[in-house]
N, C-alpha and C positions, 0 to 999 in steps of 0.2 A: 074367736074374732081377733083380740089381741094378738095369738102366735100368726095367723095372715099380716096383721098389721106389722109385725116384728121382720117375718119373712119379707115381705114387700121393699121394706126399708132397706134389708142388705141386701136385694136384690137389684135396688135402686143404687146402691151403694158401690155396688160392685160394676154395675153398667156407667158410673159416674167415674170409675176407677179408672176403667178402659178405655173409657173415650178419651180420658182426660190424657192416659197411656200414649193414647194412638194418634193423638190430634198434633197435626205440622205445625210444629217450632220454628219460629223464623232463626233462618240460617246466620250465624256470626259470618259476616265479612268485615276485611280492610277494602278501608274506601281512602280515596285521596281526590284533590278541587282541582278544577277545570278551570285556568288560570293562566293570565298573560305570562310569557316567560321568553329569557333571549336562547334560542338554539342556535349552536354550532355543531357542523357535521365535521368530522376529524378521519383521517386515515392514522391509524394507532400501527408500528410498526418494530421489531430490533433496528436499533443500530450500535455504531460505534463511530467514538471519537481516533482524528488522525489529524497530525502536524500538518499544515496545507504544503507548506515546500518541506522535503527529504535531500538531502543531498548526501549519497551513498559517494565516498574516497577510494575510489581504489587501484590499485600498484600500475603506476605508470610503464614499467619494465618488469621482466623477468625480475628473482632475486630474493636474497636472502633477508625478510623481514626481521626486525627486531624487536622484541616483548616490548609491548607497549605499556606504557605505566599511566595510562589512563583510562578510567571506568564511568560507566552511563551516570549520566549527569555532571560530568562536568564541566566546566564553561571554556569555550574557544573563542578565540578572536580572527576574525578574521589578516591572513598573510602574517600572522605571527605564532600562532602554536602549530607546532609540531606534531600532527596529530599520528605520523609512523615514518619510518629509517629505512632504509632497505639498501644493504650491501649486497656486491654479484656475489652467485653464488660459486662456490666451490666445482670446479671440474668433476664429473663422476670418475666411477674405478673401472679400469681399463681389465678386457679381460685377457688370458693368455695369445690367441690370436690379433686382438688391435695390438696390444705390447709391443710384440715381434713387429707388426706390420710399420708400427710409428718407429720402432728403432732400426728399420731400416731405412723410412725413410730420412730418420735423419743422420744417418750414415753414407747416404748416397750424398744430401747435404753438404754433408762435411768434405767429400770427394769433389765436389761441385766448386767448393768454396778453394781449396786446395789448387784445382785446376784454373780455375778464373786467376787464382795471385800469381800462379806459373804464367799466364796467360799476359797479365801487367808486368813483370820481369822484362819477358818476350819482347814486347812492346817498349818498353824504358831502354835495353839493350840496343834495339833496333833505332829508335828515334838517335841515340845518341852517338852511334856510328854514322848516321845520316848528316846527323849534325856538323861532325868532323868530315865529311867529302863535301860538305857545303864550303866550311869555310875552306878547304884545299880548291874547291872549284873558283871561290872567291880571288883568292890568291894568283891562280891561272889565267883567269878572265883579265886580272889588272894588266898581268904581263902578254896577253894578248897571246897566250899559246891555247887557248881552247873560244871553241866560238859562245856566241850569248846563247844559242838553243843548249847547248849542254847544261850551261850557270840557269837555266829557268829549269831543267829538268832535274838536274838537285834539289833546286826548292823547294819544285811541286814533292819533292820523296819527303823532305822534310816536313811539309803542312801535313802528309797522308798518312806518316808516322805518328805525327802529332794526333792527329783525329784516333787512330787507332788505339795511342794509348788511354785516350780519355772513353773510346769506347768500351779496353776492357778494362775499366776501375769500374766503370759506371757497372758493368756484366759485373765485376767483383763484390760490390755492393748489394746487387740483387741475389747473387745467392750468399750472402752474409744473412740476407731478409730472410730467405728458405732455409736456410739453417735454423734461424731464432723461431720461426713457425715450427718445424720439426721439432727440437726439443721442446718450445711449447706444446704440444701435442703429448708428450709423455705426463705430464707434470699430474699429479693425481689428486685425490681430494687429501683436503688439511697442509697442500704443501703449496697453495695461491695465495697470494696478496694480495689484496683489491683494493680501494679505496673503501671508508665510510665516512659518509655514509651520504644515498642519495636519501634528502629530507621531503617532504610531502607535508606542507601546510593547509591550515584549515581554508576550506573557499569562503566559508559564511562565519560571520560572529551569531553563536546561539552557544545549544549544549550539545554533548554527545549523548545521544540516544541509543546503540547498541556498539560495542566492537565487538563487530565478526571476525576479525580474528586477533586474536590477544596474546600467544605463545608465537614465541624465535621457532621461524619456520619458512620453506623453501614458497614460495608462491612464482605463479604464471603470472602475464600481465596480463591485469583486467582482476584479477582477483579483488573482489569488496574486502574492505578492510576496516571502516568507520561508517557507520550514520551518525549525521548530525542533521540537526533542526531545532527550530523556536517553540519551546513549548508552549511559549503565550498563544503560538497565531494555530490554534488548534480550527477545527473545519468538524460536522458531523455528517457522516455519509449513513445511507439507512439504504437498504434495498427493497422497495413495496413492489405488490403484484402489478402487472400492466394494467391493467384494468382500473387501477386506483391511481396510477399513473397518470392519465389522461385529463385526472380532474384537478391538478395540482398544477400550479402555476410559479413563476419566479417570485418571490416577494410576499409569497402565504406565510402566516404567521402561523408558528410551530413553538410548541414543548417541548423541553428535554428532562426526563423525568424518568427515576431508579437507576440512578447510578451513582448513590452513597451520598449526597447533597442534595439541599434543595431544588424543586423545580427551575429551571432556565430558562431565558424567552432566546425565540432563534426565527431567522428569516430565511426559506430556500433562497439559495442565490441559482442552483441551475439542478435541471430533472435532464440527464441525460437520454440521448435521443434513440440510443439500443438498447435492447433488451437480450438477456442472458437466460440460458435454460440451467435451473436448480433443480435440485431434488429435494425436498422438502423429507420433514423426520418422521413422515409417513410412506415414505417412498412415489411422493406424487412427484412429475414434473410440473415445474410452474415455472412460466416467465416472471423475470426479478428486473425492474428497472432503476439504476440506481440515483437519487434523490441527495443532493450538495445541500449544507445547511450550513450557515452561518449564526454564531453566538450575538446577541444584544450585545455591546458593549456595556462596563460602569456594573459589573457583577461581580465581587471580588470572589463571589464563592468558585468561579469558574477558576482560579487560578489550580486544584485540586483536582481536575480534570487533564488526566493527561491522555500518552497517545496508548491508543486502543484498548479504553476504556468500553464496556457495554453499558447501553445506553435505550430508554425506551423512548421514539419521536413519537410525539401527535400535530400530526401537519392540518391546518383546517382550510378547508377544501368550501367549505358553504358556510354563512354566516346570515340569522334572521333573530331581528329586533322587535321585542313586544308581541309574542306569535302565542295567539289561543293554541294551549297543548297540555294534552295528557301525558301520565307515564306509558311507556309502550308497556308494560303489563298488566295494563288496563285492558289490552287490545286482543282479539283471534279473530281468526277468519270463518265466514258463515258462508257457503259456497265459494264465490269471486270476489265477495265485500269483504271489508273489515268491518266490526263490530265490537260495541260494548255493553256492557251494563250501566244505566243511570239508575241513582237510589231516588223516586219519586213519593214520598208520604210512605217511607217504609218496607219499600218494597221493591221491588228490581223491574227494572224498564229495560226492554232489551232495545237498542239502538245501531242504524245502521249508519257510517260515518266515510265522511271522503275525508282522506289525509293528504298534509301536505309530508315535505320533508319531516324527518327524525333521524334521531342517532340511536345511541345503544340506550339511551334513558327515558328520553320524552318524543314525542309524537305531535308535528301540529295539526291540529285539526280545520278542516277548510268548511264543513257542515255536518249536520245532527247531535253536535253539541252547544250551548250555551254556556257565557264565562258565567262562572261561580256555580255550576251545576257539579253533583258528586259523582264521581265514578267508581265501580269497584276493582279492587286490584287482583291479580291471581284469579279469576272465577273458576270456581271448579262446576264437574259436569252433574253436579245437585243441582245446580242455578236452574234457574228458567224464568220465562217472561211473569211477569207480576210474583213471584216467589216473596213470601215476607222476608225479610231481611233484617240482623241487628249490623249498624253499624260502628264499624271503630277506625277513628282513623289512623293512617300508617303513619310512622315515625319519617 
């Protein structure tokens, strides 16, 4: 009777083992309260800082710049520094064919020049034989042996002499002119003299921002040679998706945040009206609309922020005060609904919920929750409706 009694017992013992083994444990969740809170919805995007005005110097002429001795950052004044020089540049080197070509012509020149001074001789010779049967014709006329048409037809030889010799000095001068173009024409590099130096002053008082070109060298005109700009009047441009675009207005208040300092408040001043096709670093295209952002003024940290700095904008696009909401990791979808879990006496309530707006954090809820009601966070697929539950709440 005792060894049944003995048996009984660990038989009882071992079925008390088991059960106790097998019996559901309420499951540990994080829970977090269902609680007024202010939401803002944000488009989170890269950008980078740029100086709002640039003003790019560059070579007004042809010519030979001079080594600049100024470097990024230093300060110009407006119509008084010097910001590049530029002497013409040297003649190139003539090859065996122009050589001959140019030393003929200016041999021809020189023949040219030769015959025009033969030419004013000519001329000078002639006018002043003319000269002398004027005044013999003078002389005649007085004593009345020759009639007045003869004494006019000297004169006129006189004036036509005279015109011709003034024609060929002037003819003498012009190829004196083609002579000095012809040997101009031979003259080679390293044997011109030019003036220096044509000067190029700064247009704006600010700093220099990059010199593009820094080394004694030949440039074309229009060649960039300086930026300059205000680093104070810096601008953040950010390029967001079209679609995020649309909800962003002049005057939204924006963040400037991960770019080596403290957060920055910032105003869009303009969302430009096209949009550009990118390629994204997954290889997707995506239209990029690019978004002007203005700095708060009275931030001295901004002064540390220079041009084309990376930079992360959060632009807020919606903004709601006092709004019952959860965290969206409270939340999944149960068919077409959203849904959560509430902890009711221990135990988990499964709830179906109409949302309003949310961002990446919280969720407002518009019905099937109540403020101060707990929710759980994370639910995993153990959960189910009335499941016991231990709760803890999240940090």
């Amino acid at each position: 009777m005792l060894r049944r009694l003995i048996w009984a017992i660990i038989l009882l013992a071992v079925l008390a083992a088991l059960a106790w083994a097998f019996w559901p444990r309420p499951i540990p969740v994080e829970t977090a309260e269902a609680a007024r809170r202010d939401i803002a919805i944000t488009v989170e995007e890269e950008g980078k800082s740029r100086i709002r005005e640039v003003f790019t110097v560059s070579a007004p002429i042809s010519g030979q710049v001079q080594r600049s001795a100024l470097h990024a950052g230093d300060e110009v004044l407006k119509d008084e520094t010097v910001v590049a020089a530029l002497r013409p540049a040297a003649p190139g080197l003539l090859d065996a064919r122009l050589k001959r070509v140019a030393e003929a012509a200016a041999a021809s020149a020189r023949a040219s020049v030769d015959l025009a001074a033969a030419e004013v001789r000519q001329a000078e010779a002639q006018l002043t034989f003319l000269n002398s049967e004027l005044s013999r014709a003078e002389r005649l006329s007085r004593q009345g042996t020759i009639s007045e048409r003869a004494l006019d037809k000297a004169k006129l030889d006189v004036e036509t002499a005279a015109a011709a010799l003034e024609s060929a000095r002037a003819s003498l001068t012009v190829r004196q002119r083609e002579l000095e173009r012809a040997e101009a024409a031979l003259i080679e590099t390293g044997t011109s003299e030019g003036p220096c130096c044509t000067e190029i002053k700064a247009p704006v008082t600010g700093r220099i921002l990059r010199v593009l070109t820094e080394s004694e060298q030949v440039v074309q005109a229009g060649t960039p040679l300086v930026e300059i700009g205000d680093p104070a009047d810096i601008e953040i441009v950010a390029d967001v998706l079209s679609r995020d675009a649309v909800e962003i207005r002049p005057g939204a208040r924006a963040v400037i945040d991960n770019w080596g300092g403290p957060p920055l408040e910032a105003r869009v001043r303009r969302v430009e009206p096209s949009a550009v096709t990118k390629i994204s670093a997954l290889g997707i295209e995506e239209q990029r609309v690019s978004v002007v952002l203005d700095l708060a003024g009275g931030a001295p940290e901004a002064a540390a922020l220079g041009d084309g700095f990376r930079v992360v904008t959060r632009i807020t696009v919606w903004e709601g005060r006092g709004l019952l909401a959860v965290p969206v990791a409270s939340l999944f979808r149960q068919g077409g609904n959203w849904a959560a879990y509430a902890v009711v006496n221990g135990r988990a309530e499964l709830r179906r919920l109409e949302i309003g707006p949310r961002n990446g954090a919280f969720a407002s809820i518009e019905a099937g929750l109540s403020e101060g009601e707990t929710v759980i966070l994370h639910p995993s697929d153990q959960l189910t409706d009335g499941a016991a539950v231990t709760p803890t709440a999240a940090e």
